[in-house]
N, C-alpha and C positions, 0 to 999 in steps of 0.2 A: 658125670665127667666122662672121659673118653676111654674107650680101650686101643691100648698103645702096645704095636708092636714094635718090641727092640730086641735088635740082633745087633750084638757086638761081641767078637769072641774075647775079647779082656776080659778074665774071669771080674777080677777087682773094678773094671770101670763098668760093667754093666751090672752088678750087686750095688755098686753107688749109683745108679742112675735108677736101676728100676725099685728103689729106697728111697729115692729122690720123687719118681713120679707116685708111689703109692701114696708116699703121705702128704702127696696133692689132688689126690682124690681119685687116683687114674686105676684104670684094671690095666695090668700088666703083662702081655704074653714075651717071655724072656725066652731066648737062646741064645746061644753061641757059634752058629756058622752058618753062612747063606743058602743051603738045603733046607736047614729047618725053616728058614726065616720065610719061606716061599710056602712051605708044605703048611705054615699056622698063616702064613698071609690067604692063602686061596679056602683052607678049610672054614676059618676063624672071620673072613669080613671085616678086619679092625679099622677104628677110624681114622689111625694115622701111622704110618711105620715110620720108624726109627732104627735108619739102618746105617753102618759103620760098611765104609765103603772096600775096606780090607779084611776078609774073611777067610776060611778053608770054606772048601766047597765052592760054591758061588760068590762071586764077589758082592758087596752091594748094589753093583752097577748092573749085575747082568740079573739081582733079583728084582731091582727096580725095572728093570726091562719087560720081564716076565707081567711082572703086576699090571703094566701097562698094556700088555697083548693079550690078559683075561679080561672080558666083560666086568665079569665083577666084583678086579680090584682097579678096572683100570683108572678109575677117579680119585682112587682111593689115594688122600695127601702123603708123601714122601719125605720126610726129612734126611738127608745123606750127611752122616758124621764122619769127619775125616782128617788126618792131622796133613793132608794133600792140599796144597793150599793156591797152587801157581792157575795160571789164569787158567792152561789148558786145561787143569785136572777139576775146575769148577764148572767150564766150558763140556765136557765130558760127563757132568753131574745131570748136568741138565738137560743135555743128550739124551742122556738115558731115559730122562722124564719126570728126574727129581720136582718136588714143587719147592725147594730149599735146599740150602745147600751149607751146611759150617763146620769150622777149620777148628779143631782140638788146637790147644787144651780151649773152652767155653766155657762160661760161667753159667753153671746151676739156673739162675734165675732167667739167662738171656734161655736157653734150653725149653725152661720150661714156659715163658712167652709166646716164644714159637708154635709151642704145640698148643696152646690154646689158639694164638690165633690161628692157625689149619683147622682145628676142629671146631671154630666157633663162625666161618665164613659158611654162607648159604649151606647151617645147617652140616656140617663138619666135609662138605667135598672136597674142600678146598678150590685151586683157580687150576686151569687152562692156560697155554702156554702163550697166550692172548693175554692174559689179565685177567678173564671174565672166570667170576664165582661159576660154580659148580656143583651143581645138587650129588651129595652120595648116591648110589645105586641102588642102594635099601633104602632110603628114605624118600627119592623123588615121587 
């Protein structure tokens, strides 16, 4: 399975979430605010982050940003969780370089969906702002 970065600083929604992906077979790199979420996304390589777009520190947007300006996470698939829903603030998601984008509250199942499909397209890259698959950086 994959290893999933999530950074959500809701102590209770990310204790359910990374409960949720462990015992779907996921390794889990968990925090709580978008400093850290940068500092395990560039040391750690994970296959797919899982970041809440309202944080201390960094917001998700400006960690997703980051990821994208290092080589070696900049392929790396994006999910942005967010109870931010209006068109600018998805339009903004994706700015930033999100490869997905979903509105809290989200069903468990649809959640975890998603992150298979990110880490099961060409080999966990995920896609290009094109459409086109994306080999990971460690695996190409």
């Amino acid at each position: 399975m994959a290893t999933v970065l999530l950074a959500e600083d809701d102590d209770a929604v990310r204790e359910l979430l990374e409960f949720m992906l462990t015992g779907a077979g996921h390794t889990v790199l968990a925090c709580g605010d978008g400093d850290a979420a940068l500092r395990l996304a560039l040391a750690r390589h994970p296959d797919v982050a899982v970041l809440d777009v309202s944080m201390p520190g960094r917001s998700g947007l400006e960690v997703c940003a980051a990821m994208r300006a290092d080589p070696a996470t900049a392929r790396t698939p994006v999910l942005l969780v967010t109870a931010r829903g209006t068109h600018g603030d998805v339009a903004d998601g994706f700015s930033a370089g999100a490869t997905d984008y979903v509105v809290k509250p989200f069903g468990a199942g649809d959640l975890l969906a998603r992150i298979d499909a990110l880490t099961s397209t060409a080999g966990g890259g995920g896609w290009d702002r094109l459409g086109n698959a994306q080999a990971h950086p460690t695996r190409a």
